[in-house]
N, C-alpha and C positions, 0 to 999 in steps of 0.2 A: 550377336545378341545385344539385345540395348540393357543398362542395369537402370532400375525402377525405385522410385523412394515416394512411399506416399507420406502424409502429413495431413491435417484439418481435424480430424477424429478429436472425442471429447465426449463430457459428460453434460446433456443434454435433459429438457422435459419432454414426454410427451406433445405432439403438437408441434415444437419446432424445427428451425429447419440446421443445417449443415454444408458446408463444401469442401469436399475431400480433392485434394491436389494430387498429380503423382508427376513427381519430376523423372526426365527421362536424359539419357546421355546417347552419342552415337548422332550423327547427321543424316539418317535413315529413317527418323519415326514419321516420317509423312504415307511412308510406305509401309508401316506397319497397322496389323488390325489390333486391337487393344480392347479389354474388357477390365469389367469388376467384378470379383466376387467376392462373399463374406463365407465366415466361417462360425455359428456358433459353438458355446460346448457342448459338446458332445452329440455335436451334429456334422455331418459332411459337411466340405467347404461345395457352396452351390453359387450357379451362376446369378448375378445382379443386373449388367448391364452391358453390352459391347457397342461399340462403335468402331465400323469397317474401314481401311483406308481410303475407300471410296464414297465416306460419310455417312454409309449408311448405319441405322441403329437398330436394335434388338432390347426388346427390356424381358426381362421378368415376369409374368404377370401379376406377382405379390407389390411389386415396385411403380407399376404402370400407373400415367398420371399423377406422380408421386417425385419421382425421382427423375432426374435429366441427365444423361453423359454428352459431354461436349468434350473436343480438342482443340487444342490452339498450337497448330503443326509452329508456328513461328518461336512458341515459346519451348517447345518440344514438351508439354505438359498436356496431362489427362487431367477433367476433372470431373465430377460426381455432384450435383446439387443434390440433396436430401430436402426434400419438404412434407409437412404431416407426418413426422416420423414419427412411431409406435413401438412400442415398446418389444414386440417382436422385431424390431431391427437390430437390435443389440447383436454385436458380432464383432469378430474383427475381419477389417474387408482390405482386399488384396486387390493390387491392381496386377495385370498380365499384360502380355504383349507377345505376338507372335509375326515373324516377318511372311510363313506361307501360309498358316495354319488359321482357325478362327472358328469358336463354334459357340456353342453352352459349356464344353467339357473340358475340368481343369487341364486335361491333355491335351488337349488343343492347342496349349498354351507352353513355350519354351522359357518364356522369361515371366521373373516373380516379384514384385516387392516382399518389403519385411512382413506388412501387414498395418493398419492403425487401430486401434480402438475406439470404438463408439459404441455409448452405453445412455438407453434412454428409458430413461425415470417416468414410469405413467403416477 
């Protein structure tokens, strides 16, 4: 399993944008499928974003046009653009990683970050 650390999260208006990073360890993440998802309170933690090891991508439809997942296998880092982000994004959002596994559901998923916060002010 790879261990996961995101970072970028913050407090934000209405409108702007974000870039959540998620550093990864292990010499394997090119071969891994990797997702984001957030968590509000007291709400399910739901899918955001994945990206396949084979570069393919999958969004959300609350997300779509909206938000961007890219990887950069070289740095072994996930990252997350946020743009026109609304106030319904507020959550704290988790990056995964899974070496066989890959879908919308947090089971899919073997490996977890902590989580970052992002909180946006309309």
């Amino acid at each position: 399993q790879v261990q996961l650390v995101e970072s970028g999260g913050g407090l934000v208006q209405a409108g702007d944008s974000l870039r959540l990073s998620c550093a990864t360890s292990g010499r394997t993440f090119d071969m891994y499928n990797m997702a984001w998802f957030r968590q509000a309170p007291g709400k399910e933690r739901e899918f955001v974003a994945g990206i396949w090891s084979g570069g393919l991508t999958d969004y959300a439809d609350s997300v779509k046009g909206r938000f961007t997942i890219s990887r950069d296998n070289a740095k072994n880092t996930l990252y997350l653009q946020m743009n026109s982000l609304k106030a319904e994004d507020t959550a704290v959002y988790y990056c995964a990683g899974s070496r066989f596994g890959g879908g919308r559901r947090p089971t899919d998923f073997t490996s977890w970050g902590q989580g970052t916060q992002v909180t946006v002010s309309s």
